[in-house]
N, C-alpha and C positions, 0 to 999 in steps of 0.2 A: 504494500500500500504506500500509495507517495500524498502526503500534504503541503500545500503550498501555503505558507501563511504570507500575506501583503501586510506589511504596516509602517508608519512613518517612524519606528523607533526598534531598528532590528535587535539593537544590543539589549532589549529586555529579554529574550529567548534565552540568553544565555543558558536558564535551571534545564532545559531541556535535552542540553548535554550530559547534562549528570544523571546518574539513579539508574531506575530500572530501564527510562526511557529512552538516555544516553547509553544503556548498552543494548538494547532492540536496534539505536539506531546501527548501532558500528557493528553488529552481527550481522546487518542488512535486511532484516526482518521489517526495519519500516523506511521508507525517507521523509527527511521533514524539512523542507527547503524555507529557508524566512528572506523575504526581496523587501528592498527598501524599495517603497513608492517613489520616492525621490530621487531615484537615477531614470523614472521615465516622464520627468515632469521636463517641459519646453520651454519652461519660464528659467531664464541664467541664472538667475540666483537662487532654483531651487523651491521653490516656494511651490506650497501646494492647498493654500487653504486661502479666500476670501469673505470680503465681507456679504451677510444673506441677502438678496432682494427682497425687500418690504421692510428691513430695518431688522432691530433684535440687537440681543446681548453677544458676543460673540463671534467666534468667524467658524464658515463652514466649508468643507473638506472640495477642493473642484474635480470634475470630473476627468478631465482629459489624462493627471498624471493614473488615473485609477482604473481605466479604460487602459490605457497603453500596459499596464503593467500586468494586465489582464490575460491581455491579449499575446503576450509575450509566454503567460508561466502556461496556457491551459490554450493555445490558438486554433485547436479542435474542437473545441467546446464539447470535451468528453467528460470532465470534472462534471463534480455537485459543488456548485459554486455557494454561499453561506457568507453571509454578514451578520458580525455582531452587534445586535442589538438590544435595547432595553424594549424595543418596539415586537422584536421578533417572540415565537412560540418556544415555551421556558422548554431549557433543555432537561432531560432525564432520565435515569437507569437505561428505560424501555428504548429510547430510542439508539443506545450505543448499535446494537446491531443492525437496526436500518441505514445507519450510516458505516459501519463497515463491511456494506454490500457495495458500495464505489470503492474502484479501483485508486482513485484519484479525485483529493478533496482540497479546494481552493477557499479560504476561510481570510476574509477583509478586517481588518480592525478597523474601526473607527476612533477618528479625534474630535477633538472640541468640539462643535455643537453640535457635529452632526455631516452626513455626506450628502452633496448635492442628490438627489432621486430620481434626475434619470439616469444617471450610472448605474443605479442600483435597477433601476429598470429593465436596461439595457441586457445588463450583464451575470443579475446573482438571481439564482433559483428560491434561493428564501432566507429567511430572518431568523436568529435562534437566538435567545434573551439566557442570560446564567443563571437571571434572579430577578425577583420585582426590588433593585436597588440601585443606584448610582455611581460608575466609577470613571475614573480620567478620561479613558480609552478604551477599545476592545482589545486591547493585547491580554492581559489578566485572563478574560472569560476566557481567552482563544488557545492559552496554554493547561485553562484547568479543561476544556473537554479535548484538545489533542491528549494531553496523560488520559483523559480518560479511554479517550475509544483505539490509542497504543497498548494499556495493558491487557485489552482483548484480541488481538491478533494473536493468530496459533504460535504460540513456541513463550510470549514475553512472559507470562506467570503461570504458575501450571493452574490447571482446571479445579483442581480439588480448592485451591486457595479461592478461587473466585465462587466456586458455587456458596465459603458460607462468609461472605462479604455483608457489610455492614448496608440494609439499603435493599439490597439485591432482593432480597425475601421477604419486601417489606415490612421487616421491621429494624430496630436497631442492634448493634452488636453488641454480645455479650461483651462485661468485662475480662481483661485480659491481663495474666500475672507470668512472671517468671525468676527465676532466682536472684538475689536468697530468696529462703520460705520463709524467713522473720526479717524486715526490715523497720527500722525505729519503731517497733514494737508493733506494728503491723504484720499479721502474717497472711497467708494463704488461704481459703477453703479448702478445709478438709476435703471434702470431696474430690477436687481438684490432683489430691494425691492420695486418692484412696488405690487409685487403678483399675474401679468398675466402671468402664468408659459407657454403659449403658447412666448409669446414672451421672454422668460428667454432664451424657449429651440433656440428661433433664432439666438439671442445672442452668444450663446454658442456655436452655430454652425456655426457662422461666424465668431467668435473667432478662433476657432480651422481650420479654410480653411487659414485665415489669419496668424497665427502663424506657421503653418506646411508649409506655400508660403515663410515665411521669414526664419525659424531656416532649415528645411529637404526640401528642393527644390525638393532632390529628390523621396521622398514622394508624393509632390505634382504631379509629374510628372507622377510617377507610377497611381497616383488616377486618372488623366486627360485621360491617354491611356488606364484605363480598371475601366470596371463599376463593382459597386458592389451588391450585393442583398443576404440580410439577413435572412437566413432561420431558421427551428424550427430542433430540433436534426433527425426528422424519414425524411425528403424529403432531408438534408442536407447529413444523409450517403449515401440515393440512387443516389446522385447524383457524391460522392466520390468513389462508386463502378463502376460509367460508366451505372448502370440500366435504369435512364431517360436521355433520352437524348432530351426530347422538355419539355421548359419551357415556361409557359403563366404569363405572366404576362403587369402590365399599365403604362406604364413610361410618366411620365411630361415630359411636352415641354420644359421646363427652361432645363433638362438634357440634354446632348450629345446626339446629334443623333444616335442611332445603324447603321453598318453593317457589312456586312459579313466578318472576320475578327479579330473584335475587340475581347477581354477579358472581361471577365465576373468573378471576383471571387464571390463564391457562401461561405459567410460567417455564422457555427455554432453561432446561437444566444447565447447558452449557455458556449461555450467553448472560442468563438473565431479562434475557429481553420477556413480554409481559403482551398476551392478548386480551380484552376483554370483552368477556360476551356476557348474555344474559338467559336467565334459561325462561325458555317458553314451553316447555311441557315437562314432568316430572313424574315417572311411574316408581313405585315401592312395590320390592317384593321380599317375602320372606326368606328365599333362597335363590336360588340362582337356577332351580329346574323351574320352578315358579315363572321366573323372569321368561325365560327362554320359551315358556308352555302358551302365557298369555301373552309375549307383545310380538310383534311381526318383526322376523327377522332380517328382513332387506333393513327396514329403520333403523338397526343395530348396527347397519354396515355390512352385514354378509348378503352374497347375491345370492337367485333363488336354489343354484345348485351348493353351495356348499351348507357344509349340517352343521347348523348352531346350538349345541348340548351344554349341559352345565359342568361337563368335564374340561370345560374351554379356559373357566379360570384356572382350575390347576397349575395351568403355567403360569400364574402371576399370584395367588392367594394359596396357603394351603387349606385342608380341611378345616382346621380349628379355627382360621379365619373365616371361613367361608360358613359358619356355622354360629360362630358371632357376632357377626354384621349382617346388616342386612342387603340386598341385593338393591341397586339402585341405578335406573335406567333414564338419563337427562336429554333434552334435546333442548339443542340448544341455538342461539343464532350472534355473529359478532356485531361485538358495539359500534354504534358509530363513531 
């Protein structure tokens, strides 16, 4: 993947060399090329910014050197071209993997008050804001979503790290300890070094409901009004394209009841990235010959030649699961 970032102050990129993301880049796993606007500006001294038409505080960004330099990093216009703005659609989790499906991403920063708009017209596919807040310029926003959507390319962090990331799983992340076990009289949770890594993972998981209830309430609230369920990358894009639309699966009784109604996002295991749909119809069955006896099995996904039996979940549930849950048949359709 190559990123072209444009901005009037190249030497702030610098952190971008360091870390993990300075070494993706010299492995060649990513390129991230940063052009000063101002070696294609036509004005001799360089200048790239005047005063707005109609008056105002400020001076704003001209076109021409933004256009030329445009046209120089990407003159195929095969890039997703992106400007930062407080104007644009706030960036997040979901969308790291819709943007590293381009091969080649040209990302603008803006200065002072702002960019003429027909360059931006011209030339950028859309707007993407870091946050509903105020900063100098776009370089900030533009180096915290390149780290972001660098350490998801294949090879920069392994997968296990990313699946239980802070965020990802919409909630917050557990806290995190390591040696000593006593520090200024602080020490560790027991659990933590008990070695029953079944109870570490509970831990960690009521950690993380409890922290995200007290710091993002409204996290929590978002998580209380729509269920989640974690898929593998090939049943996660069908589900992103609108192809299935009945999902089977076993929900615990300790979870929220389903119904017709509620939200379901349907979360890439590997990415993180996050669909959401809503379910429109909802059957309950006692067991899973149940399920298979009374609903039609095309709806379920199988066509009319193959046999849909309740020996089907065995490959994904054993008996004793499948005998303490109950059998639950969703159709469902994606959000707008």
């Amino acid at each position: 993947m190559k990123i072209d970032i444009l901005t009037l102050f190249p030497e702030m990129f610098v952190p971008l060399r360091e870390s993990v993301i300075g070494r993706a880049v010299k492995s060649g796993k990513v390129e991230i090329k940063v052009t000063d606007i101002r070696d294609y500006t036509e004005n001799k001294h360089r200048k790239c910014d005047d005063y707005p038409f109609g008056g105002g505080a400020g001076m704003v960004m001209t076109p021409q050197p933004i256009y030329s330099a445009v046209q120089a990093v990407d003159p195929e216009r095969k890039a997703r071209r992106i400007f930062m703005s407080p104007k644009g659609r706030k960036f997040e989790q979901s969308m790291v993997k819709e943007l590293l499906s381009y091969e080649n991403l040209v990302i603008l920063c803006g200065h002072y008050e702002g960019v003429d708009q027909r360059v931006l017209d011209l030339c950028f596919d859309e707007e993407i804001s870091l946050g509903d807040f105020v900063l100098t310029g776009g370089e900030i926003p533009a180096m915290a979503i390149t780290d972001c959507i660098c350490r998801y390319i294949d090879g920069v962090i392994s997968n296990e790290s990313l699946k239980e990331e802070s965020i990802s799983g919409g909630e917050l992340e557990y806290p995190q300890y390591t040696r000593p076990q006593n520090f200024m009289g602080l020490t560790v949770p027991e659990v933590l070094v008990s070695g029953n890594h079944k109870e570490v993972d509970k831990w960690r998981a009521e950690q993380s409901r409890a922290l995200t209830e007290k710091r993002r309430p409204d996290l929590a609230e978002i998580k209380r009004n729509n269920h989640e369920m974690k898929l593998e990358n090939e049943p996660f894009e069908k589900i992103k394209k609108g192809e299935k639309k009945i999902e089977i699966r076993l929900f615990d009784e300790k979870r929220q009841k389903l119904k017709v109604g509620d939200g379901i996002s349907f979360v890439n295991n590997q990415t993180g990235e996050s669909v959401k749909t809503k379910i429109v119809n909802l059957y309950v069955f006692e067991n899973f010959r149940s399920l298979y006896k009374n609903f039609d099995k095309t709806a379920l996904g199988y066509s009319e030649s193959e046999d849909a039996s309740a020996e089907d979940m065995t490959k994904y549930y054993s008996k004793r699961e499948q005998k303490k849950y109950k059998a639950i048949a969703i159709e469902i359709e994606v959000a707008e």
